[in-house]
C-alpha positions as CSV (number, residue, x, y, z in Angstrom):
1,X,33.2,0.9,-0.2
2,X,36.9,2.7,-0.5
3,X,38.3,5.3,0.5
4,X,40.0,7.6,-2.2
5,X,41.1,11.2,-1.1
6,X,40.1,10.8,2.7
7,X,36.4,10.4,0.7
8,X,34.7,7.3,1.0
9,X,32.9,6.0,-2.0
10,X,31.0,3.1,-2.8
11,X,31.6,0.5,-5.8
12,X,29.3,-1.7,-7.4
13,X,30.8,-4.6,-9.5
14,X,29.5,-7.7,-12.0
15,X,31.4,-10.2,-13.5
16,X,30.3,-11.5,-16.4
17,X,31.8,-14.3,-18.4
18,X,33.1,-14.6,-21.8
19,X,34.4,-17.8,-22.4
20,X,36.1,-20.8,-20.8
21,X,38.6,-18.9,-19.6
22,X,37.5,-15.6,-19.8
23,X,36.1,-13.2,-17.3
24,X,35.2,-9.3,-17.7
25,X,34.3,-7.2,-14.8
26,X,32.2,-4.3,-14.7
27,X,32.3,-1.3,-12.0
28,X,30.3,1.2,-11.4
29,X,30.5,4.5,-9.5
30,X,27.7,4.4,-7.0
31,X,28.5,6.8,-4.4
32,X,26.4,9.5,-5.6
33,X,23.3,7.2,-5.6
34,X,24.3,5.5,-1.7
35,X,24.4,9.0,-0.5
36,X,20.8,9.9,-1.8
37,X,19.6,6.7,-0.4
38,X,21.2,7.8,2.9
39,X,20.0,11.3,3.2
40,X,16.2,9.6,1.9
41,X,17.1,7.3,5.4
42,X,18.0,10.3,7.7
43,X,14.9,12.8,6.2
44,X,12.6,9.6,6.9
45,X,14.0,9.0,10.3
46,X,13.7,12.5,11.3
47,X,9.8,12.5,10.0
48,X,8.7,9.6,11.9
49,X,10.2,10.8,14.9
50,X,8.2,13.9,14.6
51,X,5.4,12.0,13.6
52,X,5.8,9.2,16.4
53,X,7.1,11.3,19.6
54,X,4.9,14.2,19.2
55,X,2.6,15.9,22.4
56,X,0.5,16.6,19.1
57,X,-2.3,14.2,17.2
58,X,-2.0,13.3,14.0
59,X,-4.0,11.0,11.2
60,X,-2.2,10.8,8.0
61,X,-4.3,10.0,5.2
62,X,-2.0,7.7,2.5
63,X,-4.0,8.7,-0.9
64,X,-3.8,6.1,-4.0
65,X,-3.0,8.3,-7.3
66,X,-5.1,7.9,-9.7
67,X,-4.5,6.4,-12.7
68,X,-5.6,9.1,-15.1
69,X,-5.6,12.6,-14.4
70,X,-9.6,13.0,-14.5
71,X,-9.9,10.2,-11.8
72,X,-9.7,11.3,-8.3
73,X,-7.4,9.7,-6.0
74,X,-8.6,7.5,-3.4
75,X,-7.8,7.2,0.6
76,X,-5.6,3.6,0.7
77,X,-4.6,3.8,4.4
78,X,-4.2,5.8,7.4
79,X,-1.6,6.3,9.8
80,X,-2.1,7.6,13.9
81,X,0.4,8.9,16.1
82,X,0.7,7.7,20.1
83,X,-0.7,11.5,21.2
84,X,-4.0,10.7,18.7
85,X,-4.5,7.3,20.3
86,X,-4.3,9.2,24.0
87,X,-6.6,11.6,22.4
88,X,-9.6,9.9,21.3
89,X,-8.6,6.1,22.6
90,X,-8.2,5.0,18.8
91,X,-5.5,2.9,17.8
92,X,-3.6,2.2,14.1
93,X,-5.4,-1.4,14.7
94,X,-8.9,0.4,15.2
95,X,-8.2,2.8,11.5
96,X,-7.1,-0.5,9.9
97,X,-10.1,-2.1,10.8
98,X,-12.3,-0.5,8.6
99,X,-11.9,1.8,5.7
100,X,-10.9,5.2,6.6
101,X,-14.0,6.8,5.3
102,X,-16.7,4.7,7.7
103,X,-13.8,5.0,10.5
104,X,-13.8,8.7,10.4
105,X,-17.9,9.2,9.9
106,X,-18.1,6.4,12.8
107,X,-16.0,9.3,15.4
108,X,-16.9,12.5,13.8
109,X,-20.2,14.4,15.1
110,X,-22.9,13.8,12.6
111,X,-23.1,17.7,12.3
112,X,-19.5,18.3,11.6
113,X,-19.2,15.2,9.3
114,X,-21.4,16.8,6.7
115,X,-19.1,20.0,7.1
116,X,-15.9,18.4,7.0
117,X,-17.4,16.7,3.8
118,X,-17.9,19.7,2.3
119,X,-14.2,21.1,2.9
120,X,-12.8,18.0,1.9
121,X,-14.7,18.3,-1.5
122,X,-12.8,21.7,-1.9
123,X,-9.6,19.9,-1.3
124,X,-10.5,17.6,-4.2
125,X,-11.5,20.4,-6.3
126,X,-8.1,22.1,-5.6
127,X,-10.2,25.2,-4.5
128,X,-7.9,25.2,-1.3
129,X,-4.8,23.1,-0.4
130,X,-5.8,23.4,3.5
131,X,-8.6,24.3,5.7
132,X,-8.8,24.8,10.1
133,X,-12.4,23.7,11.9
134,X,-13.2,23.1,15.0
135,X,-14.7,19.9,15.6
136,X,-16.5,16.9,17.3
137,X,-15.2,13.4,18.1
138,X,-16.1,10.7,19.6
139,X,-13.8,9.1,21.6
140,X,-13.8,5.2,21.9
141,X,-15.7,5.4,24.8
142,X,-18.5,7.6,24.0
143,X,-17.5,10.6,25.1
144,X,-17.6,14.1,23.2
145,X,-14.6,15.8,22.4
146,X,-13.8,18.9,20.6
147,X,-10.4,19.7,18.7
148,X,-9.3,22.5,15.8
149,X,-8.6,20.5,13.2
150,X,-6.1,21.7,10.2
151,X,-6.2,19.4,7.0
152,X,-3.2,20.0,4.7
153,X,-3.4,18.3,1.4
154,X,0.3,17.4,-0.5
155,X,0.4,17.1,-4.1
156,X,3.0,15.2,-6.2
157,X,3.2,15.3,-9.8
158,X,0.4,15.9,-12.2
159,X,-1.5,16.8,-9.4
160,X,-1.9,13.7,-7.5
161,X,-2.8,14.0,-4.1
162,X,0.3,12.1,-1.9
163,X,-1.1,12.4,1.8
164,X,-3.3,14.7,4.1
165,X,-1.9,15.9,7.1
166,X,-4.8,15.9,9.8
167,X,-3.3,17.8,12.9
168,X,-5.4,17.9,15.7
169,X,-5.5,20.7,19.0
170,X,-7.8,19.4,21.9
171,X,-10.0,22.0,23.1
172,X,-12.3,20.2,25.4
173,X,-11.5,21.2,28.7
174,X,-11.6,25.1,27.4
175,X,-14.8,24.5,25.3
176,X,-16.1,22.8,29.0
177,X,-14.7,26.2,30.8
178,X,-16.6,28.7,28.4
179,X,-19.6,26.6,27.9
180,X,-19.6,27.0,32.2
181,X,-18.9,30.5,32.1
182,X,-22.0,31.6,30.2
């Protein structure tokens, strides 16, 4: 890097050799390029600190694009936040251990599994790009819990699903408090 004009830029250089004796060097420009790369670092940065220090849980859904544009993409991997772990006693170790699909039927209410499935099939179908429900889980140790959940589906190009945002609101202690009311 140099600085020209109080601006710093960044060089990229190759020698390559011509003969016995004989060297040319090649430079490039690359300052334009180093400063995407370095806004790419800060806007990643900034998301996994949301993602990582949030009160709020979160399971993000890491979709496989299809390979032709008929074909459906595929769930390839989840990601948990600290707040979902606290939440329902799941860690990223407990997601990776199984595939996502028998990990989420294994802690979702066999009632609001079938719904879920349902919604999620209108994601697919691009009939919605998010729905809310309120919803069981089972926590790791057996217990029942209920949380709003909002699924947001991002697309990239052609279509391709990229990720599902799964944001979760715990509601069992005022589910608890109405169910005593009535």
């Amino acid at each position: 890097s140099i600085h020209i004009a109080d601006n710093l830029h960044y060089r990229e250089s190759r020698i390559a050799p011509l003969g016995i004796d004989e060297e040319m060097v090649f430079v490039r420009d690359i300052t334009s390029r180093r400063q995407t790369e370095q806004q790419l670092e800060q806007s990643e940065h900034l998301f996994r600190s949301f993602f990582e220090d949030s009160p709020t849980p979160y399971l993000i859904l890491l979709h496989t694009t299809a390979s032709q544009p008929s074909m459906k993409a595929q769930i390839g991997q989840a990601l948990v936040n600290q707040a979902f772990e606290d939440f329902l006693g799941y860690c990223q170790e407990d997601v990776a251990a199984d595939s996502i699909q028998r990990f989420l039927q294994r802690i979702t209410h066999p009632e609001d599994y079938a719904l879920e499935q349902s919604l999620l099939g209108r994601l697919n179908n691009r009939s919605t790009s998010s729905y809310r429900l309120v919803k069981r889980y089972f926590r790791s140790s057996g217990e029942l819990s209920w949380a709003v959940v909002t699924n947001i589906i991002i697309y990239v190009d052609r279509g391709n699903f990229l990720r599902t945002f799964c944001i979760l609101q715990d509601i069992t202690v005022r589910f608890a408090a109405v169910v005593l009311m009535s």
